[in-house]
N, C-alpha and C positions, 0 to 999 in steps of 0.2 A: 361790567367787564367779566368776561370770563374766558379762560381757557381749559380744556377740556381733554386731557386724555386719552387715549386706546393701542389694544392690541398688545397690551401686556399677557403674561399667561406663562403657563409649563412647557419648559422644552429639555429635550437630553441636550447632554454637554457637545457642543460642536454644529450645531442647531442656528439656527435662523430667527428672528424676529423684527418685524418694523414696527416700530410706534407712529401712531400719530399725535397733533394735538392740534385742536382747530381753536382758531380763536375768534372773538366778537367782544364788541363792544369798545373798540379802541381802535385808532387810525394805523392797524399793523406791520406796515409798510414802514414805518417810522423808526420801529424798535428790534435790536440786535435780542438774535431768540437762542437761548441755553438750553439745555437739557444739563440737569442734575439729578444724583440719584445718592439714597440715603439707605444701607443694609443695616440691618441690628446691631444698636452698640457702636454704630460707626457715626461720624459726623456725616455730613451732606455734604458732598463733592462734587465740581463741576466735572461732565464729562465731554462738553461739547457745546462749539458756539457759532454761529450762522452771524455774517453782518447783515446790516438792514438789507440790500441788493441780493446778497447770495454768492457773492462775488470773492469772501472771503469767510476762511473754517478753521478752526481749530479744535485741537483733540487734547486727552488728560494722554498722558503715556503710556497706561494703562491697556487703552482703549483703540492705539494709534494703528491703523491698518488693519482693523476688523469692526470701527462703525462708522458711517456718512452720515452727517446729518445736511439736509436737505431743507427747502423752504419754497410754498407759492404763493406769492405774492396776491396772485387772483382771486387765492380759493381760501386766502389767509391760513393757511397749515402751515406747521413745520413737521418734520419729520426724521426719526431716528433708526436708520437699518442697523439690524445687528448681528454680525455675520460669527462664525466660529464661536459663539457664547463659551462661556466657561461658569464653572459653580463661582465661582469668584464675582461673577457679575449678577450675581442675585440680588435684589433690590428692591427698592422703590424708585420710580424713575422718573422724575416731574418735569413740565415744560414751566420754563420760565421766561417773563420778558421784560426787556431793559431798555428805556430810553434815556433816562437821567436817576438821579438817585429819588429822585419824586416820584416817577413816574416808572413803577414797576411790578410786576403780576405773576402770583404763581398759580400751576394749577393743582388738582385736588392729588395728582399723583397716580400710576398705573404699577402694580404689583408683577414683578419679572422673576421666575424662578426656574435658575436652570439646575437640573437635577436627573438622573438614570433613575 
C-alpha cells in the first residue's frame, strides 16, 4: 500500500498550490480520502475530506473557501488546490485514507511553505 505525495514547495503569501497524492495498492474507490497537515509544535489537523464518490467535502474553517479537495476515481488521486495561501498555512500536508478504523493509510507527507 502506498500513497504518495506531490507538489508541495515555496510560494509568496496569496499564492497558488495543488497537491497531489496517488495511491496503489488498495481498492481506492472504497475509502473516504483526508488531507491533514501538521506545522511545528502543532498537532496534526484535518483539513479536508472527499467521500468515497466525490460527491461530498468538507473543509476545517480555517481553510473554508480558499481549498477544494478533489478525487479520481480512475486514476486513483486525490487532490488538494490551494488558493489565497497564507504563512499560517505552512506545513506539512499528508494524504490520508480511511475505510474503517482497520483499514487506514497515511502517506509520507509534502512540505508547504508559504513565505515573501
Amino acid at each position: 500500500v502506498q500513497l504518495v505525495e506531490s507538489g508541495g514547495g515555496l510560494v509568496q503569501p496569496g499564492g497558488s498550490l495543488r497537491l497531489s497524492c496517488g495511491a496503489s495498492g488498495f481498492t481506492f474507490s472504497q475509502y473516504s480520502m483526508r488531507w491533514y497537515r501538521q506545522a511545528p509544535g502543532n498537532q496534526r489537523e484535518q483539513v479536508a475530506s472527499i467521500s468515497r464518490s466525490g460527491d461530498a467535502t468538507d473543509y476545517a474553517d480555517s481553510v473554508q473557501g480558499r481549498f477544494t479537495i478533489s478525487r479520481d476515481n480512475a486514476k486513483n488521486m486525490v487532490y488538494l488546490q490551494m488558493n489565497k495561501l497564507e504563512p499560517e498555512d505552512t506545513a506539512v500536508y499528508y494524504c490520508y485514507a480511511y475505510w474503517d478504523i482497520t483499514h487506514t493509510y497515511w502517506g509520507q507527507g509534502t512540505q508547504v511553505t508559504v513565505s515573501s
